[in-house]
VOFI-560028 format. One record per residue: residue in three letters; chain; x, y, z of N, C-alpha, C in turn. Coordinates in nm, 2 decimals. Atoms other than C-alpha are relative to their C-alpha. Layout:
# residues N
SITE    r  c    n_c1    n_c2    n_c3   ca_c1   ca_c2   ca_c3    c_c1    c_c2    c_c3
SITE  ALA  A       X       Y       Z       X       Y       Z       X       Y       Z
...
This chain:
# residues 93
SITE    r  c    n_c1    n_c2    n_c3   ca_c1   ca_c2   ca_c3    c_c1    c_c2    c_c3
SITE  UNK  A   -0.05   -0.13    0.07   -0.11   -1.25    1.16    0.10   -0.04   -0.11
SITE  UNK  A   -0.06    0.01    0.05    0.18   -1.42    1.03   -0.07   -0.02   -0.14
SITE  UNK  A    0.06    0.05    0.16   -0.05   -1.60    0.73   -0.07    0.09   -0.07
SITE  UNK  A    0.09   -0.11    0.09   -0.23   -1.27    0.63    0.14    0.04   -0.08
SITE  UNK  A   -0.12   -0.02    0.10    0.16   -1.17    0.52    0.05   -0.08   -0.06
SITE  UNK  A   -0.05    0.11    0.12    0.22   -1.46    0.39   -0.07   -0.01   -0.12
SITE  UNK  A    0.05    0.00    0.11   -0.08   -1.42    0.17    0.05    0.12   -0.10
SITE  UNK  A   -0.03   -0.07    0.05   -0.01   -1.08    0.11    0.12    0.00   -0.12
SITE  UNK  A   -0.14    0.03    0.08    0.36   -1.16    0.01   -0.02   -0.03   -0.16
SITE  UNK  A    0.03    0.06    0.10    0.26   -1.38   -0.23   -0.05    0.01   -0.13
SITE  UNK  A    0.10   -0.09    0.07    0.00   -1.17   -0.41    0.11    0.11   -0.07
SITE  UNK  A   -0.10   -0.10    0.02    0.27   -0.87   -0.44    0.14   -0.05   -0.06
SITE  UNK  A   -0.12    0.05    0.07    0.57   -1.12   -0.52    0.11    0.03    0.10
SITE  UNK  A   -0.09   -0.05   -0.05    0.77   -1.03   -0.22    0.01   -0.10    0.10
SITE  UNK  A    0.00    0.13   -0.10    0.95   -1.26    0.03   -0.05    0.05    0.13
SITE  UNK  A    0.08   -0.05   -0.14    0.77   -1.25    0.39    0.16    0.09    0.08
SITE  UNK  A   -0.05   -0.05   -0.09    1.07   -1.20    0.57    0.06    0.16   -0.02
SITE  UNK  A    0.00   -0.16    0.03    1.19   -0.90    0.40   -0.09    0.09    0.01
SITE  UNK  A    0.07   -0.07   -0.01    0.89   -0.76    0.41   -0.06    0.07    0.15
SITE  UNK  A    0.07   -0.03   -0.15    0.78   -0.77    0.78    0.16    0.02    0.06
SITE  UNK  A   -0.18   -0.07   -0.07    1.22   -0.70    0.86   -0.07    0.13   -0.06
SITE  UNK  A    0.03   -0.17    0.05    1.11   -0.32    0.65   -0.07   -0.02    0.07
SITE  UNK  A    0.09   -0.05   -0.08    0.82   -0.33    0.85    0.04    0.06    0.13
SITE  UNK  A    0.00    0.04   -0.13    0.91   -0.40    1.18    0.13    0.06    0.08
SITE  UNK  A   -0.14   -0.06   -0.06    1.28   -0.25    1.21    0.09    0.05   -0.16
SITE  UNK  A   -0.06   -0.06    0.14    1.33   -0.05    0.87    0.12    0.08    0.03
SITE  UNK  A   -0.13   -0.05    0.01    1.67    0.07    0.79    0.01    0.16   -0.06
SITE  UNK  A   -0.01   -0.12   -0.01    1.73    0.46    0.81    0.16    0.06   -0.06
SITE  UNK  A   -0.14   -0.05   -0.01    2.02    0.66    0.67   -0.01    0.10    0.05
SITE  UNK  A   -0.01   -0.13   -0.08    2.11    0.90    0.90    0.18    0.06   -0.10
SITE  UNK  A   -0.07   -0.02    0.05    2.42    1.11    0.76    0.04   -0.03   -0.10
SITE  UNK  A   -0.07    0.15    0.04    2.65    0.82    0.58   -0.05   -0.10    0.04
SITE  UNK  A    0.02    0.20   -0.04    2.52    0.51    0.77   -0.15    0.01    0.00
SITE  UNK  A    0.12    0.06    0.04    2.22    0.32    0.76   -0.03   -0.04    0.20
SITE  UNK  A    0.03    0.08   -0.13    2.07    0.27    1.12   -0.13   -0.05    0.01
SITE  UNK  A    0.12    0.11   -0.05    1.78    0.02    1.20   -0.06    0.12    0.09
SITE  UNK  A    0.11    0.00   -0.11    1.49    0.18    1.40   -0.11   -0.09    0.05
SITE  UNK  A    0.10    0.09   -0.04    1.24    0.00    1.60   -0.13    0.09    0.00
SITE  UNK  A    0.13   -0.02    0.03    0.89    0.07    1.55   -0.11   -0.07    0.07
SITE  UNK  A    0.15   -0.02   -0.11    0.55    0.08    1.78   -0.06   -0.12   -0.13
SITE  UNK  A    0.10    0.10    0.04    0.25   -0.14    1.65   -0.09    0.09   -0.07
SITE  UNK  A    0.11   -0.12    0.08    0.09    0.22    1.59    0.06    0.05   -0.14
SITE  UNK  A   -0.03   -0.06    0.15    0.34    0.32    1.34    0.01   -0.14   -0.10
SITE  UNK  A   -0.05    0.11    0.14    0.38   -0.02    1.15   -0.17   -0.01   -0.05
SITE  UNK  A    0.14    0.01    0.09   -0.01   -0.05    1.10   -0.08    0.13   -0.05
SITE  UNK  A    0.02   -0.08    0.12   -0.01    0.34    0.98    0.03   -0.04   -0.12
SITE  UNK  A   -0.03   -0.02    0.14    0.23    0.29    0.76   -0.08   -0.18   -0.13
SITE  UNK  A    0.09    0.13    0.06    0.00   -0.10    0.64   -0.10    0.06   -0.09
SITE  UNK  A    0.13   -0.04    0.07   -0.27    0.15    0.60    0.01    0.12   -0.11
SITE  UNK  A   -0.11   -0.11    0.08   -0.09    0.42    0.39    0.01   -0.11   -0.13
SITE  UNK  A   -0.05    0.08    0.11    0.02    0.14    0.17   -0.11   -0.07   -0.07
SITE  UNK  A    0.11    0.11    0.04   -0.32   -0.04    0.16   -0.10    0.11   -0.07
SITE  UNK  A    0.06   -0.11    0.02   -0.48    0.30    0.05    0.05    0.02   -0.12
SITE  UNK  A   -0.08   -0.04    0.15   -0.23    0.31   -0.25    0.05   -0.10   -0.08
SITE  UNK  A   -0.02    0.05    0.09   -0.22   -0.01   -0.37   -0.16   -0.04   -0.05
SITE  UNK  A    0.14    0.03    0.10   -0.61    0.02   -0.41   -0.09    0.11   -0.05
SITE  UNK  A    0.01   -0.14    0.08   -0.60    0.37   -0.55    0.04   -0.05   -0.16
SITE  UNK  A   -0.12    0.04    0.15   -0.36    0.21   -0.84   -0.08   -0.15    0.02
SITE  UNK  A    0.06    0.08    0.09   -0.58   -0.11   -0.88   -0.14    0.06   -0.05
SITE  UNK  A    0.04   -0.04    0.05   -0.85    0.09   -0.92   -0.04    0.09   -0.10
SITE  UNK  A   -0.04   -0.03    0.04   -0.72    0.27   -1.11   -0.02   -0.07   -0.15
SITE  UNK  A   -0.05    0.07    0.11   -0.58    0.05   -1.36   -0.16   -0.10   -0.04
SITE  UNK  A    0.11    0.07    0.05   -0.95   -0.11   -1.38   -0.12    0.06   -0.04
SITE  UNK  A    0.07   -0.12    0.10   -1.12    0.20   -1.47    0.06    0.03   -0.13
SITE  UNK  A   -0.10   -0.03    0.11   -0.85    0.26   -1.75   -0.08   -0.16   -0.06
SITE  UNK  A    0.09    0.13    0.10   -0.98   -0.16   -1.88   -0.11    0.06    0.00
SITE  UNK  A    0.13    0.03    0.01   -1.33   -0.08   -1.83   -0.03    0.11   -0.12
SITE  UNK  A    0.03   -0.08    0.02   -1.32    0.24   -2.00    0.08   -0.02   -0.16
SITE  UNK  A   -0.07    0.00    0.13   -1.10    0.16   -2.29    0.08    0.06   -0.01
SITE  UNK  A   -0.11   -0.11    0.04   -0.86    0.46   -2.25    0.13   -0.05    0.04
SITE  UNK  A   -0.13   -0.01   -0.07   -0.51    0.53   -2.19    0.00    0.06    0.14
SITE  UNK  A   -0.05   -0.04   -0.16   -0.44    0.59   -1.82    0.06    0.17   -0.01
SITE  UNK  A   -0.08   -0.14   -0.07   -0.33    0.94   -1.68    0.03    0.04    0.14
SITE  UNK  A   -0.05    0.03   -0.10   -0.11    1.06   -1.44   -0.11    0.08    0.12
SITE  UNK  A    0.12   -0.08   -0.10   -0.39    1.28   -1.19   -0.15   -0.01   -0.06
SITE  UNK  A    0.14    0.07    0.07   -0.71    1.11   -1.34   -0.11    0.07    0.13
SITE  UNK  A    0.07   -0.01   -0.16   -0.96    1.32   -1.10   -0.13   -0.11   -0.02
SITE  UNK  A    0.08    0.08    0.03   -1.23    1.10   -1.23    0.00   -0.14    0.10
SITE  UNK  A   -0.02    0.15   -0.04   -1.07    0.77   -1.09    0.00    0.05    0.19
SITE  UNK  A   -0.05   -0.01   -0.12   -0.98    0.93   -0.78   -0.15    0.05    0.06
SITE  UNK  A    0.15    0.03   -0.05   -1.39    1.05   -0.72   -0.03   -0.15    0.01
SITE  UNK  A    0.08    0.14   -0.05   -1.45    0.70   -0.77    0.06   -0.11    0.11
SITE  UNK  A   -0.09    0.05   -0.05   -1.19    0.58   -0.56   -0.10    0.06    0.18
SITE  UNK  A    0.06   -0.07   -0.13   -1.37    0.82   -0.25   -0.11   -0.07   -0.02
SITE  UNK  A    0.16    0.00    0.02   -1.70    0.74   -0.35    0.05   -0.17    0.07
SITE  UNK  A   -0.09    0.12   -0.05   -1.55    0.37   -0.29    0.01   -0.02    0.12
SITE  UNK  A   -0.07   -0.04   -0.18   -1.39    0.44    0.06   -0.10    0.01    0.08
SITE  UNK  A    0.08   -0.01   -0.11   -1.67    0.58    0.21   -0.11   -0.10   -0.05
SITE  UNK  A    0.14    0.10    0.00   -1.94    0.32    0.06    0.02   -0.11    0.07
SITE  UNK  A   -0.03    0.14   -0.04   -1.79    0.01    0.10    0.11   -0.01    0.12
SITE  UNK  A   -0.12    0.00   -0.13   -1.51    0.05    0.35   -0.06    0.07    0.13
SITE  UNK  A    0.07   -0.09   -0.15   -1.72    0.30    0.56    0.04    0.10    0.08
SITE  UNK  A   -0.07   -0.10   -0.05   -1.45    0.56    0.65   -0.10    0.10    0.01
């Protein structure tokens, strides 16, 4: 498991350990202070899949915008049909 974040990291530009410390016991401000929570296995691979949903909304994105020649927009419903269409073909949701 470790080496899938280490690929990840790498890809994204971010160092492992920070990344799986936010994961795993992210830092909360309650009031004024900052308190650590710990975190289940169910909520850290929600929030993986939350994140994994939105960095391939925004590359697909960004590769409709090359293919298409335009400038980008910010609620493209276009990109976002093809993004579903996407999801349920090849991912299978």
């Amino acid at each position: 498991m470790f080496v899938v974040a280490q690929k990840a990291c790498r890809l994204l530009g971010l160092p492992v350990t920070e990344l799986t410390k936010a994961f795993l016991k992210p830092r909360i401000k309650v009031g004024r202070d900052f308190v650590t929570k710990a975190q289940t296995k169910e909520q850290v691979l929600s929030k993986l899949h939350c994140i994994d949903k939105a960095i391939a909304t925004s590359s697909l994105a960004v590769i409709s915008v090359a293919a298409n020649g335009r400038e980008p927009q910010r609620c493209d419903i276009n990109i976002r049909k093809k993004y579903r269409q996407l999801e349920t073909g090849v991912m299978g949701h």
